[in-house]
C-alpha positions in Angstrom: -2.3 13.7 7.2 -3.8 10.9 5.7 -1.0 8.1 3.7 -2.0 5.5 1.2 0.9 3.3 1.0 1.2 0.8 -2.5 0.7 -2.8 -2.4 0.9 -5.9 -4.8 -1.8 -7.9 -4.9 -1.2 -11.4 -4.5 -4.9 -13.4 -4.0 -8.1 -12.0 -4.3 -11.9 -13.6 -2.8 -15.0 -12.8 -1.8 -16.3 -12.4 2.2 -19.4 -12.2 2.7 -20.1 -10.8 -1.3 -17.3 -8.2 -0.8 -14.2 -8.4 -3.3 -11.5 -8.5 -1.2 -7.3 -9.0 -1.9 -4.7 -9.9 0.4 -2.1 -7.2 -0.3 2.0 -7.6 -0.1 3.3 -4.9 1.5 6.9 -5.6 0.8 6.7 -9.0 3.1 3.8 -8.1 5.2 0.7 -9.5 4.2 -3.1 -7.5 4.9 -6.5 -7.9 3.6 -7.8 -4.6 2.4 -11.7 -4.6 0.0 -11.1 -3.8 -3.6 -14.7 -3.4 -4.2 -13.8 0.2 -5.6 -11.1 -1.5 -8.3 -13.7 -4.4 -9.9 -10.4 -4.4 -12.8 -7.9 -5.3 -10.2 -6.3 -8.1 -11.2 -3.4 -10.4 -9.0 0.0 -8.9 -9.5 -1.6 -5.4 -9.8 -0.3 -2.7 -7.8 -2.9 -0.6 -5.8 -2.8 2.1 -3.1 -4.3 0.8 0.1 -5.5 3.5 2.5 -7.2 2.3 5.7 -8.2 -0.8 4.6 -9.5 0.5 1.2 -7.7 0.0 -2.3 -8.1 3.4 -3.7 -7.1 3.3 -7.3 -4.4 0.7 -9.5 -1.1 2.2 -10.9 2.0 0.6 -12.3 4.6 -1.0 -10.9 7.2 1.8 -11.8 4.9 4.4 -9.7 4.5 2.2 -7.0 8.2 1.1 -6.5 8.9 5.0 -7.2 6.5 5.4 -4.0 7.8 3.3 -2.0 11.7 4.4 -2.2 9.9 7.9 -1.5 8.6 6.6 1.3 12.0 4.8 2.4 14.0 7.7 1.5 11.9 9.8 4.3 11.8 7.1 6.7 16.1 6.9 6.6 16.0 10.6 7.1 13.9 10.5 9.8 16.0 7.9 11.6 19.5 10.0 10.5 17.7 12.8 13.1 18.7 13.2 16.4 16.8 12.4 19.3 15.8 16.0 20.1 15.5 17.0 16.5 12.8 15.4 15.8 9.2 16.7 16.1 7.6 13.7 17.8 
């Protein structure tokens, strides 16, 4: 399964003629190419997949995303040991 987890973007350049952003993912910091989003704009949310922003959505989806994501994440970690599938 393939995630693309939401990002703010906080500084965007060009390297080497590619539009690129540094990303905030809630404290930690990547590059990933917007070349696909030419409207993204700093303070933009975006979803990053594999180094790729895929598309820009609003802060209410992303923050909605993200306590998704956390919500699964704390009910992973409320498994025990030899209930989970890893």
């Amino acid at each position: 399964m393939c995630l693309g987890i939401p990002g703010k973007i906080i500084e965007i350049n060009q390297t080497i003629g590619v539009k690129m952003a540094k990303i905030d993912f809630g404290g930690v910091i990547r590059e990933a190419c917007i070349e696909a989003i030419p409207e993204a704009k700093i303070g933009d949310y975006t979803i990053i997949h594999a180094g790729f922003a895929l598309n820009i959505l609003s802060e209410k989806e992303a923050l909605e995303t993200l306590s998704l994501l956390q919500d699964i994440s704390d009910f992973n970690n409320d498994l025990e040991p030899d209930e989970q599938e890893f």
